[in-house]
C-alpha positions in Angstrom: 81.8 255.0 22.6 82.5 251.2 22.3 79.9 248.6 23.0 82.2 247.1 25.8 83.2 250.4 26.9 79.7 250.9 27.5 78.5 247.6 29.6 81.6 248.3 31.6 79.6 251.2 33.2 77.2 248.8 34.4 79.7 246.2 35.2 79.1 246.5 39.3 75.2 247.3 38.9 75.1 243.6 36.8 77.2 241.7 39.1 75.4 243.3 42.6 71.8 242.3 40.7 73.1 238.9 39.9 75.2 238.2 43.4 71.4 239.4 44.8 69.5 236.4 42.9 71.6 233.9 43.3 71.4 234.1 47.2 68.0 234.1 47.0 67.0 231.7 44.1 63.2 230.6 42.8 61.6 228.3 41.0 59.1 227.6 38.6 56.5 229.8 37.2 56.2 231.9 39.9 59.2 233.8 41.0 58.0 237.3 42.7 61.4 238.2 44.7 63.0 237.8 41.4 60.3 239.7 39.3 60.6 243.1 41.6 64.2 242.4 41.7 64.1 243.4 37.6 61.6 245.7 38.4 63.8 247.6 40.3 66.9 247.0 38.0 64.7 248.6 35.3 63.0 251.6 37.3 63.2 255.2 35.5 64.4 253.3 32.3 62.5 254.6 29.0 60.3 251.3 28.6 56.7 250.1 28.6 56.9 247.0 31.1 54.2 244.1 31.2 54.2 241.5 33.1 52.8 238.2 33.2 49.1 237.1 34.0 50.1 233.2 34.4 53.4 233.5 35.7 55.6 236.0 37.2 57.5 237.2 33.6 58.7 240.7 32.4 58.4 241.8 29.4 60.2 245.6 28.2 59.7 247.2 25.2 62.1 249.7 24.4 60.9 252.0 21.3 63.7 253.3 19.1 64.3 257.0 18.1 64.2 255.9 14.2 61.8 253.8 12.2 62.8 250.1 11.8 62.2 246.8 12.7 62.0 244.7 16.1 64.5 242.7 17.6 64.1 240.4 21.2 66.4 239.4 23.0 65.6 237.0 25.9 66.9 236.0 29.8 65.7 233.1 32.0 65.2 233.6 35.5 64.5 230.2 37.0 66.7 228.2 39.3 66.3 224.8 40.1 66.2 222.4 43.2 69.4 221.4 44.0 71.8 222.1 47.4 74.2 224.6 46.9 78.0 223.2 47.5 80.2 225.6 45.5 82.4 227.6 47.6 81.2 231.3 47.0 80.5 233.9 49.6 77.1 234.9 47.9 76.0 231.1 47.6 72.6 230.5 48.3 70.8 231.2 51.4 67.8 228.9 50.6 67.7 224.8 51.0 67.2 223.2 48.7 67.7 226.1 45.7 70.4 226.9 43.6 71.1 228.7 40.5 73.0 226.1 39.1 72.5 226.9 35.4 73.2 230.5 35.3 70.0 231.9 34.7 71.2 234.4 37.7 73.7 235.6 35.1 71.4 235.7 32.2 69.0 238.1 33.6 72.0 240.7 35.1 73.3 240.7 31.5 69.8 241.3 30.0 69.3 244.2 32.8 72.8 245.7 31.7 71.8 245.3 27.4 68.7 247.2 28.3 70.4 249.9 30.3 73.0 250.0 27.2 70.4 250.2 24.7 68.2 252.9 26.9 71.3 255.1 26.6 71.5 254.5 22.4 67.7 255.0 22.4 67.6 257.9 19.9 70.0 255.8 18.0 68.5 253.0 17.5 66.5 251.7 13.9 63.2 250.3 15.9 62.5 248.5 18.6 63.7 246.2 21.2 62.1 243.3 23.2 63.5 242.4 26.5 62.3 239.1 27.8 62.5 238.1 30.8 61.4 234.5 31.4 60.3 232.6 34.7 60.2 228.5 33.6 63.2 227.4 31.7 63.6 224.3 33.5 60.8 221.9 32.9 58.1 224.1 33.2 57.8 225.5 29.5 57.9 229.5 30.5 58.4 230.5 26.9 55.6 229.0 25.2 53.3 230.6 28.3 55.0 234.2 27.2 53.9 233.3 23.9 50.6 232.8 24.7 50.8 235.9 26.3 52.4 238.0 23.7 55.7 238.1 24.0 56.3 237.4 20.1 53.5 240.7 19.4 55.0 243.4 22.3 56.5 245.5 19.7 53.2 245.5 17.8 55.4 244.6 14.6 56.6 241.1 13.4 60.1 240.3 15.1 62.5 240.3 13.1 65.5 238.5 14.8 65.6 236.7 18.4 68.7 236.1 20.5 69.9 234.8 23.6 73.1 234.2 25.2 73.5 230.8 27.8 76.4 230.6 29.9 78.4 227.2 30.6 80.2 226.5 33.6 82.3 223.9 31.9 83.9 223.2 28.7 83.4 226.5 26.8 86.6 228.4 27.8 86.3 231.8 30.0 84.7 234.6 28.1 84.8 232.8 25.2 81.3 232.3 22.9 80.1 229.5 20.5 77.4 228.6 18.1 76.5 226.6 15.1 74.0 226.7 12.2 71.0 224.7 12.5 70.5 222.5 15.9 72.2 224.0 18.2 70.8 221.9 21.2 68.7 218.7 21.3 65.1 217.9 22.0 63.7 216.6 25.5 61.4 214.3 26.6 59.9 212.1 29.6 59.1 209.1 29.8 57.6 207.4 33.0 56.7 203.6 32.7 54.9 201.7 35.6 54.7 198.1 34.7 51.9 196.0 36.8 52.3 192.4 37.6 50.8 190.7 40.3 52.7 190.2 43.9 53.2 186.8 45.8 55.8 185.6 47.5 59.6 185.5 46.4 59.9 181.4 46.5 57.3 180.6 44.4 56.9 183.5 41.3 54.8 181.1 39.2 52.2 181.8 41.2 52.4 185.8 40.4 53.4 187.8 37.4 56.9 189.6 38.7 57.5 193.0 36.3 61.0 193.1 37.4 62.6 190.8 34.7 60.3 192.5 32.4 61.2 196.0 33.4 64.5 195.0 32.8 63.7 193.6 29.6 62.7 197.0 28.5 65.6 198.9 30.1 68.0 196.8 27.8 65.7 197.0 24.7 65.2 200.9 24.6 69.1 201.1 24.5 69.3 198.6 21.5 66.1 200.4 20.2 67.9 203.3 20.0 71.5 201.9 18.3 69.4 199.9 15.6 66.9 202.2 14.4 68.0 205.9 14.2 70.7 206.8 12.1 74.2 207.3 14.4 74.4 211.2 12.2 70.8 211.9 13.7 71.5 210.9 17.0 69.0 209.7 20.1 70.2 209.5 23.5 67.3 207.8 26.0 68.7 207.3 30.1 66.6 205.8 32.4 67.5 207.8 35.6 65.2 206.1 38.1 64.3 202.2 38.8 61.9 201.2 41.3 60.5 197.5 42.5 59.5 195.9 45.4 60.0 196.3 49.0 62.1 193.2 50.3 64.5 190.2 48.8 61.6 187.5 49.2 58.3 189.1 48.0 57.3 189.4 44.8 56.6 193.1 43.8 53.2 193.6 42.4 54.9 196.5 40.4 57.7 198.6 39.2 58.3 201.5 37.8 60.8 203.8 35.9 61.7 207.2 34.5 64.1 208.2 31.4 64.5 211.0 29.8 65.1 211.3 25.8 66.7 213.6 23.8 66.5 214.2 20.3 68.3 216.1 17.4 65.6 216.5 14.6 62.0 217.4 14.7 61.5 213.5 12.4 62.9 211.7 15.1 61.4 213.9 17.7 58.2 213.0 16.6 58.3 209.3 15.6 60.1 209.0 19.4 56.8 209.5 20.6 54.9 206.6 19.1 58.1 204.1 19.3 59.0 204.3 22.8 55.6 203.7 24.2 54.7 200.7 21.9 57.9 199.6 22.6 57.4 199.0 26.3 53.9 198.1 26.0 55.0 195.4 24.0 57.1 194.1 26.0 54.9 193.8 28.9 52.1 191.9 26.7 54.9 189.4 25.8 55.2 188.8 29.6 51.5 188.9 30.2 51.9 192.1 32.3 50.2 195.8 31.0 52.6 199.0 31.5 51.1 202.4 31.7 53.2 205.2 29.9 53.1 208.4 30.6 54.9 210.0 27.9 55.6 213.9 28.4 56.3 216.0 24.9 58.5 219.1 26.3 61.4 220.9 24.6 61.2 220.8 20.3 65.3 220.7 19.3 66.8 224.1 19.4 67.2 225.7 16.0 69.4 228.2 15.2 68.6 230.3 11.5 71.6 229.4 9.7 72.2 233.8 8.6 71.4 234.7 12.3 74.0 232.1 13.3 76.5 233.2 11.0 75.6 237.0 11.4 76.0 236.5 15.8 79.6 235.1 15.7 80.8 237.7 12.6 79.6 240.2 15.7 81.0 238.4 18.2 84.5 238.3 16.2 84.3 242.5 15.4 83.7 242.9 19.4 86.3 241.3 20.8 88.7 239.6 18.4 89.0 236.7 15.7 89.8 234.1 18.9 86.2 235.3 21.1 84.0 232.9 19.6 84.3 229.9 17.9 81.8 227.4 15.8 80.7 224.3 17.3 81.4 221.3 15.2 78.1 219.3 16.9 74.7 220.4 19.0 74.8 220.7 23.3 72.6 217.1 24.0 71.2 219.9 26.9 67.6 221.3 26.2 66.1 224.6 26.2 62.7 226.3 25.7 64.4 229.1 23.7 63.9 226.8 20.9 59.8 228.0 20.9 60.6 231.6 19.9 63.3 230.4 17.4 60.4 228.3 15.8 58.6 231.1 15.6 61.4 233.8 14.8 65.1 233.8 13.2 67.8 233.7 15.5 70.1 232.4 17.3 71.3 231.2 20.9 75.2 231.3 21.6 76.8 229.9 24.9 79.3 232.1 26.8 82.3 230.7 28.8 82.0 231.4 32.2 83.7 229.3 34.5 86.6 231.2 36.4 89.7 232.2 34.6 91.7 230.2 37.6 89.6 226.7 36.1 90.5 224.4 33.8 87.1 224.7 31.7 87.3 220.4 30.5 87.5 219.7 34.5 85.0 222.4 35.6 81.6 221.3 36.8 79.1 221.3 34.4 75.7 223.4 34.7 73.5 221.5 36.5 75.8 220.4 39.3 75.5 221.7 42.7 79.6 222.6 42.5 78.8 225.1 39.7 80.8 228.3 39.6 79.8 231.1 37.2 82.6 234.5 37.0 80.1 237.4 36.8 83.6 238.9 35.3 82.2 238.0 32.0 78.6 239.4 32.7 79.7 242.9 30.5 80.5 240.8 27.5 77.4 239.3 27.7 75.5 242.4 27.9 78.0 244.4 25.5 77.0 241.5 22.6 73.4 241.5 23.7 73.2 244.9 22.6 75.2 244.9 19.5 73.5 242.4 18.1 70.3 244.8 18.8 72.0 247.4 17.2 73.4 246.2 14.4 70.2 243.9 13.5 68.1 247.0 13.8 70.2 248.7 10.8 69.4 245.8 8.7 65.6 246.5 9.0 65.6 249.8 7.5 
């Protein structure tokens, strides 16, 4: 039988399980509704289960018929807090909650790749990892499942990691894309409060006002960034949030702002750490001020492994035609904290079209926005590719 012949058995189990968590979405680390919801999904399936000790993950082991390798293939499960405004009649139920980046999607296709592959057990050249990971969005779930394991379930070295993201935007409908090397960017935080002292708004002299100064280094981070990194190694650094004073004729005693900063190579990755901070701080000495920096150190740039890359879209080409996938001439500026395993396995992470066939996919909104809309009508390709890229990895192994 044909690997999309197959998911298509499962194609109402995936979209019921997924319709299920997006009405009732959680975040962070600790997502038990969504935990017993896979639970569930993978009851009376041939599979040792573990599940987290820090957070609420699931890991699943399947163990092959035949000797071979180990392959993993990994779902997110988080949402994140955002009001739900797409016009869907399973839309969220919860305030303030919305699976606005698909990870709803991610684990029903995982769930269908595993029932796939529990079928093909006996077939199968080793073993398969099925990871299912609470955390994605800012709270660094995959380096905890590391900690925990996840990379030493199969008690063999992994040979191959792969996971599948869908876009809500941009990507055409059921249509899949990748690249060698970075795939998607670093991310970073910065938060900067800059301490003056307050007075009144006639007479400043007589104070030490941050706001010129905070604006001083609003302006220089973005000509930081355009004279010192090379424009083919890009850096992208958005301050989101500005804050000072209470009223037009007192002079704050502080301000404070937030940015975020995205990378593209582990050099400049690094060396953003250092710069940024001195940067500001520098700034505020010149003004006689001091500026506390909190700088937070989160996502490392995705990496795809150039063969893994190359060997996922010649798959994604023999399942479903020469004009299903396509190679991205440039990285996603998004983050993710796939890139952990991929530093620690080969692999590679492809993004699957999934805004509705009735959209125009340039227009759509993006991930991220509360108007999101994902077609669970593409939830069988994703699990049909999940699973022959376990399959056909496996064979390489023996």
């Amino acid at each position: 039988m044909l690997m999309v012949d197959r998911a298509e058995k499962f194609r109402e189990e995936m979209v019921e399980l997924r319709r299920a968590l997006h009405r009732e979405p959680e975040l962070g680390l600790d997502l038990p509704l969504t935990q017993d919801r896979i639970l569930a999904a993978l009851d009376g399936l041939p599979l040792e289960l573990t599940l987290g000790q820090g957070l609420t993950s699931v890991t699943a082991v399947l163990r092959g018929g035949r000797p071979g390798g180990a392959v993993l293939l990994r779902g997110d499960m988080d949402a994140l807090p955002l009001q739900e405004t797409a016009e869907v009649d399973y839309a969220s139920t919860i305030d303030g909650r919305m699976h606005a980046c698909g990870h709803d999607m991610h684990v029903a296709g995982l769930v269908g790749a595993a029932r796939i592959l529990c079928e093909m057990r006996e077939e199968l050249h080793g073993d398969v990892v099925f990871m299912f990971q609470p955390g994605e969005e800012g709270f660094s779930g995959a380096p905890r499942m590391i900690e925990e394991g996840v990379l030493d379930a199969a008690g063999k070295p992994l040979d191959a990691a792969y996971a599948i993201h869908v876009a809500s935007n941009l990507v055409p409908h059921g249509v899949l894309a990748t690249k060698s090397g970075v795939v998607m960017s670093a991310s970073d935080a910065m938060g900067v409060t800059v301490h003056g002292v307050g007075g009144h708004g006639s007479s400043p002299h007589h104070g030490k006002d941050p706001v010129p100064a905070t604006c001083e280094m609003v302006t220089a981070l973005q000509n930081h960034v355009t004279r010192t990194y090379d424009v083919f190694d890009p850096v992208v650094v958005t301050v989101g949030r500005l804050s000072a004073g209470s009223q037009n004729n007192i002079l704050a005693a502080s301000a404070e702002f937030d940015a975020t900063v995205r990378s593209f190579s582990e050099t400049n990755h690094a060396v953003l750490q250092e710069r940024l901070p001195a940067l500001v701080k520098g700034i505020a000495q010149a003004h006689g001020l001091t500026a506390e920096v909190d700088y937070d150190v989160q996502y490392p740039p995705t990496v795809n492994d150039d063969t893994e890359a190359v060997f996922a879209m010649e798959t994604v080409h023999d399942l479903f035609g020469a004009q299903s996938g396509f190679v991205s001439p440039v990285p996603a500026s998004g983050s993710e904290d796939f890139s952990f395993v991929l530093r620690e396995v080969p692999g590679a992470m492809l993004m699957l079209g999934a805004a509705p066939e009735w959209t125009d996919p340039v227009t759509a909104p993006a991930n991220h926005s509360p108007d999101a809309h994902y077609d669970d009508a593409v939830l069988p390709r994703q699990a049909a590719l999940l699973a022959e890229l376990a399959v056909r990895r496996l064979a390489r192994t023996v």
